[in-house]
C-alpha positions, 0 to 999 in steps of 0.5 A: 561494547553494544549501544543500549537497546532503547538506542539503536535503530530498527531498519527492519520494523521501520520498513515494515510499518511503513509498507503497511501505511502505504499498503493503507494509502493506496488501498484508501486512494482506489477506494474512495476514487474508484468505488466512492468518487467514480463509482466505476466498480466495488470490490466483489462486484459480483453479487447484489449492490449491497453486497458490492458496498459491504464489500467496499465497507470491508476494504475501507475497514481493512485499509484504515486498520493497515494505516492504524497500526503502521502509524502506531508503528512508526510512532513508537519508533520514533519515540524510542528513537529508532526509526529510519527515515530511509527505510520508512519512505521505502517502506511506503513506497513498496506498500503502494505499489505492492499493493496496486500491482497485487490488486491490478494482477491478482483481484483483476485478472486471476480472481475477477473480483472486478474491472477498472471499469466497466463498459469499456475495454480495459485494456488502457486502463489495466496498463495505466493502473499497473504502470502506477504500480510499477512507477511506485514500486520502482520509487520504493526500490531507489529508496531501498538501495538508498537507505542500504548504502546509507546503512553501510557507511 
């Protein structure tokens, strides 16, 4: 006979709030060190400088949107009691990383919404921002064969 609904767990749900909150994350982190802190570029960094920080003000307002929702995710979860901690910390990690590589490839080099920096070559500096990506998505890949082998016992 089946456990109840309200008691059994949601890997699924828990990875995919998680993936939003990481997305979140490392989206506040390239925003606030790379656009605010360093001011090394905006997002869409080719208009006028008011329309590179509305650009920022829209990512900002994305990402805190990203963060929202996961975190009222994973609360309801939690209180229903069918979170998974396994499949949340790979679901962060997968979001962080996912979204760094997709911003070091796709907003970088196919569209061309901005560099790094400007003023140098960037060569260094797509390797590094690309191999964070990497290091997290890896993190996130532990994670998830962790919490499968975890759900097979």
């Amino acid at each position: 006979m089946n456990a109840p609904t309200s008691l059994r767990t949601d890997p699924k749900r828990s990875l995919w709030a998680a993936v939003l909150v990481g997305i979140g994350v490392m989206a506040a982190i390239d925003e606030i060190v790379f656009h605010q802190l360093l001011q090394w570029h905006h997002f869409f960094d080719f208009g006028t400088p008011a329309f590179g920080v509305l650009s920022d003000g829209l990512l900002h307002a994305a990402e805190l949107l990203a963060v929202v929702v996961g975190v009222f995710m994973l609360l309801d979860l939690s209180q229903r009691k069918r979170l998974v901690i396994p499949w949340a910390k790979a679901g962060f990690f997968l979001g962080m990383g996912g979204f760094q590589l997709f911003d070091g490839l796709i907003n970088h080099k196919v569209l061309r919404l901005h560099q790094i920096r400007y003023g140098v070559d960037p060569l260094m500096y797509d390797l590094v921002w690309n191999a964070f990506a990497i290091v997290f998505l890896l993190i996130g890949v532990w994670f998830w064969r962790r919490a499968r082998a975890h759900a097979a016992r």
